[in-house]
N, C-alpha and C positions, 0 to 999 in steps of 0.2 A: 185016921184023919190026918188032912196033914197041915206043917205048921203056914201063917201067912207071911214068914220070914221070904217066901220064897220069893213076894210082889217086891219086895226091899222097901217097902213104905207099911207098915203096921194101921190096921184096918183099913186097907183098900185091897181089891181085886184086881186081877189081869187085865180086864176090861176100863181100868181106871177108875171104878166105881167104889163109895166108901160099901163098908160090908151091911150095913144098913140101908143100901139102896138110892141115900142122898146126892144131889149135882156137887161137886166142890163149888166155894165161890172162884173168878177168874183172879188171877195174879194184879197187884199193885201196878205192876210196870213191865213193860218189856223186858226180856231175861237181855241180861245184857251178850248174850251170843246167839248165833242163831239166825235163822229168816223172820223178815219180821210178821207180826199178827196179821191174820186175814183182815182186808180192808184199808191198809195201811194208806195207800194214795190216799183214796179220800179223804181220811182222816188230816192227813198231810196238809191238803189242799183248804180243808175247814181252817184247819188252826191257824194255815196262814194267811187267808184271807180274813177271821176275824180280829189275831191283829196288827192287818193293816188300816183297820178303823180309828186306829190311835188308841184303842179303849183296853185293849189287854185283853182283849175274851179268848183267844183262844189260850193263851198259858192257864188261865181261870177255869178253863174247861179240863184243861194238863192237870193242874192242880199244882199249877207251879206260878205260888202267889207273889213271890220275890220279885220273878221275874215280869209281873203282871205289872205291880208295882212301880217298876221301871219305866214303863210305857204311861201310866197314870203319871207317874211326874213330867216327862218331857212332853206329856199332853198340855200337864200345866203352865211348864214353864213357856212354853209354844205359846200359849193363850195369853198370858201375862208380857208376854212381845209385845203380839199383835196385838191388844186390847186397850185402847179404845183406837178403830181404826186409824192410821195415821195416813196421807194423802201420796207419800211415798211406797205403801205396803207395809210389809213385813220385811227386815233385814235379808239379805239376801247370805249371811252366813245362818241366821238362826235358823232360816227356812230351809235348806239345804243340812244341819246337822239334824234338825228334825225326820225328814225324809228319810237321813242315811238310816237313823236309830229308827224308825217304822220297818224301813229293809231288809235291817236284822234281826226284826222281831219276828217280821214273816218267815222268814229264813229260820231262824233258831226255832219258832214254835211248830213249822214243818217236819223238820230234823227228827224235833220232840216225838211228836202225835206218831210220824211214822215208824217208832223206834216200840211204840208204847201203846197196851192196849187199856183205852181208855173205857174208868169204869162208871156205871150209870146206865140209867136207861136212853140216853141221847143217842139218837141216829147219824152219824156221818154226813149221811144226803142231807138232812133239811139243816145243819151244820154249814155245810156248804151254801144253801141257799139264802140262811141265815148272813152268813158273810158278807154276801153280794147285795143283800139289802140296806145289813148297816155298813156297806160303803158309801152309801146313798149319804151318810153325816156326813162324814168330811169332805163329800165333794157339796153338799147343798151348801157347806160351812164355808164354805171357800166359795159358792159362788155370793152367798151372802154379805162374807166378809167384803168382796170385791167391789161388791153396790156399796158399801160402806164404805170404803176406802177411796170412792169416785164420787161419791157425796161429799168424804170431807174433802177430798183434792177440788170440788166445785166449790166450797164455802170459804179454802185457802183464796182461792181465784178473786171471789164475791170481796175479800179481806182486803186483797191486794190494787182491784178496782176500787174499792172506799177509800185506800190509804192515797191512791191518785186523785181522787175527788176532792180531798184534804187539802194537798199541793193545791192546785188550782183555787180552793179558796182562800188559802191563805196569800198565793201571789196574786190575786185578784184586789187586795185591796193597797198594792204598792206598785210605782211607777214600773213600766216594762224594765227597764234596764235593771231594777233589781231584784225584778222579779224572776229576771230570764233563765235563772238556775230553774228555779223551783218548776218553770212550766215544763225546761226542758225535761226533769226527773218526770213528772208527769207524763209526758206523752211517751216518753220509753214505758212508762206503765200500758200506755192503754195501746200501745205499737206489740208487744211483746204478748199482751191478750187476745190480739186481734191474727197475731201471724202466728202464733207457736201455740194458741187452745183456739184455735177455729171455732170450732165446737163447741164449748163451754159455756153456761150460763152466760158466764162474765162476759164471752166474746159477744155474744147476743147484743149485750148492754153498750157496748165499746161505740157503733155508731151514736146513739143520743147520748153518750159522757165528751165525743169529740165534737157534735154542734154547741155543746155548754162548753167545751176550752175554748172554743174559738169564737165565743160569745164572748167567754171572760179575757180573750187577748186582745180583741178589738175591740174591746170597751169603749177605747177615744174616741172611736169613728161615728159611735152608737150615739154618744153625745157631744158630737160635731165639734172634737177636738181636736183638727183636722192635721194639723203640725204633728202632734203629738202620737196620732195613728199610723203615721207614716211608718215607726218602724217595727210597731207589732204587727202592723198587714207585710211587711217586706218579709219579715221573720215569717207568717204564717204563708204567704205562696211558694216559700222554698221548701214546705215539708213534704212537697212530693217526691222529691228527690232522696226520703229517708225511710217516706210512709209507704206501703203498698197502696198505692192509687184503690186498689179495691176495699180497705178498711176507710180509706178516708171518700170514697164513693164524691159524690155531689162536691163537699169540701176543699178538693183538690181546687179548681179553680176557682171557689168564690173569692178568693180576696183580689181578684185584679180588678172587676170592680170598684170596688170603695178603695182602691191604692190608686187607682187611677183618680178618682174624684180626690181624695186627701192630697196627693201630690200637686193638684192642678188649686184647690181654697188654700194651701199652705204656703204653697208658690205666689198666688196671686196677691195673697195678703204681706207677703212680704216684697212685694215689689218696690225697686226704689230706695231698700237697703232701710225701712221703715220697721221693720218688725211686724207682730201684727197679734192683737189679743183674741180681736171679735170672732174671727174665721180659725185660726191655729189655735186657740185655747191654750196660745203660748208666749213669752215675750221674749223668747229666744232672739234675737237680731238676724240677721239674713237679708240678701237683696232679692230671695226667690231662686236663683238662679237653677240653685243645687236642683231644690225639687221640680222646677219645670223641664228642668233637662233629665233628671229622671224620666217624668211622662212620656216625653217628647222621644227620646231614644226605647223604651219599654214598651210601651202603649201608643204609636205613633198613627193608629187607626180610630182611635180611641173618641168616641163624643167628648170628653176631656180635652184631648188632644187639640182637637180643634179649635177649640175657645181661648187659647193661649194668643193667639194671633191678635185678636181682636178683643179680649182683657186687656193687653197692653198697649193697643192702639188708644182705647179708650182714656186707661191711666194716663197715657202722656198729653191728650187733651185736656185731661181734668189739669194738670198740673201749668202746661201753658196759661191756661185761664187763670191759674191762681196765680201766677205772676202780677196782676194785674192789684192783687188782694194785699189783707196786712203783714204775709211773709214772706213775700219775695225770695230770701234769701235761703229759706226752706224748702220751697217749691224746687227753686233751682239747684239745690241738691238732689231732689227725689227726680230729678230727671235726669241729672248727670249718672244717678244709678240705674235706671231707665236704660238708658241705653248704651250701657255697659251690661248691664243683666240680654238686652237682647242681640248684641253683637254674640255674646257666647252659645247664647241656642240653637242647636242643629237642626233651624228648621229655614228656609231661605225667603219665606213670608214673614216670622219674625225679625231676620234680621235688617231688613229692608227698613225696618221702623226706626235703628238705631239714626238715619237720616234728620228723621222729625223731630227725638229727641233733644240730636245737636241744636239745630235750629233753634229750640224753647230753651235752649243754657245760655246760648249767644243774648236771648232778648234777657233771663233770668242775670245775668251775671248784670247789665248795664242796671237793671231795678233792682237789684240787691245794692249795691252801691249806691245808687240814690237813696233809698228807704234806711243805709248805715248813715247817711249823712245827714238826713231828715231826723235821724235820732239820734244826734250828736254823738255817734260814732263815729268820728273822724279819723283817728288812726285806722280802721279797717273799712274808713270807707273810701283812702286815700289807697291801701293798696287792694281793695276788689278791683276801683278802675283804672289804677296804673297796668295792673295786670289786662284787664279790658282792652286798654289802647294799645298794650304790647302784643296780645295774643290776635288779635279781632282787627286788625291793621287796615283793613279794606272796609271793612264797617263806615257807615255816614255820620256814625257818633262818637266815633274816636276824638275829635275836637274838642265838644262838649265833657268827656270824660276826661281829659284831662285837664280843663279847666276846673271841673266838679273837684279832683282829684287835690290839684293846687290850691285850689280855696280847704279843702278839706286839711290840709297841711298849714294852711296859717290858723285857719282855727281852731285845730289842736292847741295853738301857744297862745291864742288871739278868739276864743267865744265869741266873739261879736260879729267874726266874720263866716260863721257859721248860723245865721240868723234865714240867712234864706237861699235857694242856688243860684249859681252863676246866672245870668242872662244866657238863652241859647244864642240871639239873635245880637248883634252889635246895633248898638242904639246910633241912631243919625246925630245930626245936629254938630253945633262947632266940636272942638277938642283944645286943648289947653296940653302945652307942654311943661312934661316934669325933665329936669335936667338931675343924675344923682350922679354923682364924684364920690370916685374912691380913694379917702385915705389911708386906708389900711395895709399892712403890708403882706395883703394874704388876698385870693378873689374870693369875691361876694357874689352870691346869687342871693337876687332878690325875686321875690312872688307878690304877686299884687292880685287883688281884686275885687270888685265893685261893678260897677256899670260896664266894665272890661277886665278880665283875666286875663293872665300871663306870665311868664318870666323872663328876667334878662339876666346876664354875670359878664360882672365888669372883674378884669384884670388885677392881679396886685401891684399897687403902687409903687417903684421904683426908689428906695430911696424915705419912702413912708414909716412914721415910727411910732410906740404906742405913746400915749398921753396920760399924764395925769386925770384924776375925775374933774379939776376943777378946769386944767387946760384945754381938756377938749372942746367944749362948748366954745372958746375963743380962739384959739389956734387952726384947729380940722379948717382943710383946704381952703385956708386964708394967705397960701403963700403963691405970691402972684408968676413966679420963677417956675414952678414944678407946676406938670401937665400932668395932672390927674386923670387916672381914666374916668370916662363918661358912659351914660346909658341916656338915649334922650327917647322918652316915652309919649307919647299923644296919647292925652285920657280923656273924656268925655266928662261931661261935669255930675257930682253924684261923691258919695262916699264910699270910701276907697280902705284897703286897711292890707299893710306890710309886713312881710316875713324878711330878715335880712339872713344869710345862711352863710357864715364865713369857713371858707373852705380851704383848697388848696395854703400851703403854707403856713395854718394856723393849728395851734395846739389844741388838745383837747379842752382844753380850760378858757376856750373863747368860748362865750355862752352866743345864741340867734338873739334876734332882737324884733319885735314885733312891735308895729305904730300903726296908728290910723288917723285920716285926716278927711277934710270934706274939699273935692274939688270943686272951683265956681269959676263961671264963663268969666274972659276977658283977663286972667291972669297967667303967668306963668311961674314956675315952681325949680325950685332947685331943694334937692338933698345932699348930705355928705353922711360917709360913711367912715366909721374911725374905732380903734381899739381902747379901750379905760386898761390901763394899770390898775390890779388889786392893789389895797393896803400892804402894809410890811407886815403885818399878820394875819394876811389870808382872808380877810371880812370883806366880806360883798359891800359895797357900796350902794345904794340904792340912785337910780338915773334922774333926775327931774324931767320934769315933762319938756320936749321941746318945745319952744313956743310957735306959734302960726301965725306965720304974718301975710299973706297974699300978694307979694308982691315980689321983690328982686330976690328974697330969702325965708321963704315963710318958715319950712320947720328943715330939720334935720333929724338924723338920724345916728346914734353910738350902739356900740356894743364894749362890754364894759372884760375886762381878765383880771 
């Protein structure tokens, strides 16, 4: 018999078999030299296709759980990124390390399986088919994530339209101008929605969030604040020029409309340099001008447009007629703006009007001064018609105003002669001469009037010296040697009242002297005119009255220093 030293493995045969007939089991692992185990591709091809699952099955299948392990954590850590979708994805370094380390798993678990015959009852093939199905996770994972991560990028969106919605009501309830930040943040919200997520919920939303801003910008207009809309509508017809015409669809043009009607009530209500509460819901000042020459140049087609012509045609009738009424002197300003507001409009039907205007200041400025003088305003109703008769020279009431004007001037110093106006017309009948002599050594202008206005200025007297308070009354032009200047007046009979106004030659410290006396037919009158010496310390002396006598000397007249 022989021995089985000869197999070199002790109970097995030639044939490989133990001597009892038994299969061996197959080895652990591929011998590490050698071609490798029958089936090896496929094998290869299973282990690396299951894990590219992320899930580690094929080292699990290897029996290489270390390295299964590996793939279960950067599974997780991958998840724990991504999880809860964020609207940006997944990092694009995590997502990217991820991948690398699935690549090498496929790879490393290929290597393995091919190297190594793997033990169990499992097939290769349905290994392989196995693979291919649970590839099916991480790609349904990935598309699901995807819808998850477009949902939350549409609820950031949704987040981002609220946060504009916000804006607009909190500048909604402050004046435009300080609100103007806040709309502007606003509508880069819903600009930025509308052009760069087309698509998005939120853009869907974007037209009915911008008829609400541009409800909440022209607010004023809505409740006929008409001044005050002018420049939230001004602001909202320029947003084409920032908006794509297609997000602001219909919007683009609506505000020329109501800018045109605001510009033309804000205007019109300020006509005249009046301000204006009822139409502009504002008490801003203005003569209009601004806003009708906005229309006017903007809108020059405009049904607005047109009614400016004839707004202010009307205005300046309204105001001629109110010349006639208790303010004169207010009318004749709101037409002086009148038509000053319509000389600057660039339209040449408006400016035609500033004609008509002029015309109603010429008659306004003569009624303003009478109606100052009727109200004993005599200082300002002395220079409305000096100015009058200076400016308005051709006029048929230059006469009368400045008679108006010289009574208004004595009755400033002299009330009494401020009781009623001059006579237009010079009254008939006899007249009676005033003679008045100057002894002063300064010219006098005197102002008189009564039943007749006027002024004369007599010369300074040559030679003429001031007087004591008590000498004047006996001395003034009682020296029969010296030729005093004269003024010889023809006055009609009636009450009469004097201004004396020492002029040339005289100091500041000569004071006017104002009298009044009653003229009556059949006499004639003389005056004199003379300087008082102050005391030696400065004390006003008070004048006695002259006396009136109607005959060769009734009264006289002093001014006192």
């Amino acid at each position: 018999m022989e021995s089985g030293d000869r197999y070199g493995v002790a109970g097995y045969g030639s044939d490989g078999l133990r001597a009892d007939g038994a299969i061996p089991p197959p080895p652990s692992h591929a011998p590490s030299v050698g071609p490798p185990p029958p089936g090896a591709p496929l094998r290869a091809a299973a282990a690396a296709l299951l894990n590219l699952t992320g899930l580690g099955l094929g080292y699990a299948l290897l029996g290489r759980w270390g390295r299964a392990a590996v793939c279960w954590a950067a599974t997780a850590v991958l998840l724990w990124v991504a999880l809860p979708a964020d609207p940006d994805g997944v990092p694009a370094g995590a997502l990217v390390g991820y991948l690398l380390v699935l690549a090498l798993a496929a790879v490393d678990g290929g290597r393995i399986a091919r190297r190594s015959a793997v033990g169990g009852a499992w097939r290769p093939g349905l290994a392989v088919g196995l693979g291919v199905v649970l590839l099916a996770v991480p790609a349904g994972g990935a598309v699901v994530y995807g819808s998850a991560r477009d949902e939350a990028r549409e609820q950031m969106l949704l987040d981002r339209l609220e946060a504009g919605d916000e804006r607009v009501a909190t500048a909604s309830g402050q004046p435009f101008e300080a609100a103007k930040g806040e709309y502007g943040k606003a509508l880069d919200v819903y600009r930025a929605l509308g052009e760069d997520h087309p698509g998005s919920r939120a853009a869907k939303l974007v037209p009915d969030r911008l008829k609400e801003y541009y409800d909440a910008v022209s607010a004023p207009y809505a409740k006929k604040r008409h001044c005050e809309a002018v420049a939230p509508l001004t602001y909202l017809r320029t947003l084409p020029d920032s908006v794509d015409k297609k997000v602001l669809g219909e919007l683009a043009t609506w505000p020329d409309t109501p800018l045109a009607e605001s510009l033309y009530a804000c205007g019109v209500a300020r006509l005249g340099g009046a301000g204006s509460g009822s139409s502009g819901g504002s008490s801003v000042g203005g003569d209009g001008g601004a806003e009708l020459g906005q229309l006017l140049r903007t809108f020059p087609e405009s049904a607005s447009a047109r009614q400016v012509a004839p707004a202010i045609d009307e205005r300046i009738k309204d105001q001629v007629a109110a010349l006639k009424g208790a303010e004169p002197c207010t009318a004749t300003e709101v037409l002086r703006g009148l038509g000053a507001t319509a000389s600057r409009l660039p339209d040449d039907s408006v400016k035609k009007l500033r004609a008509d205007a002029d015309e109603g200041v010429v008659d306004g400025v003569y009624a303003c001064g009478v109606d100052q003088f009727e109200d004993g305003k005599f200082g300002a109703a002395r220079t409305t018609l000096t100015d009058f008769a200076r400016t308005y020279k051709s006029d048929g009431r230059v006469r009368q105003a400045r008679n108006i004007a010289i009574a208004a001037e004595i009755a400033d110093d002299r009330p009494a002669a401020g009781k009623r106006l001059p006579p237009s017309k010079r009254p008939g009948g006899a007249r009676m001469e005033l003679v008045i002599s100057n002894d002063a050594p300064n010219t006098v202008e005197v102002l008189y009037t009564g039943p007749v206005t006027g002024t004369v200025t007599l010369r300074a007297c040559a030679g003429c010296e001031r007087y004591s308070a008590s000498e004047g009354p006996r001395r003034a032009c009682k020296t029969s040697s010296r030729n005093y200047p004269k003024a010889r007046l023809q006055l009609p009979a009636g009450e009469y009242h004097f201004l004396y106004k020492h002029g040339t030659g005289a100091t500041a410290r000569v004071d006017s002297y104002s009298s009044g006396t009653r003229v009556q037919p059949g006499y004639t009158y003389t005056s004199c005119t003379y300087v008082i010496e102050r005391s030696p310390f400065d004390l006003d002396l008070p004048l006695l009255p002259d006396p009136i006598q109607p005959v060769v000397s009734p009264w006289g007249a002093g001014s006192s220093r």
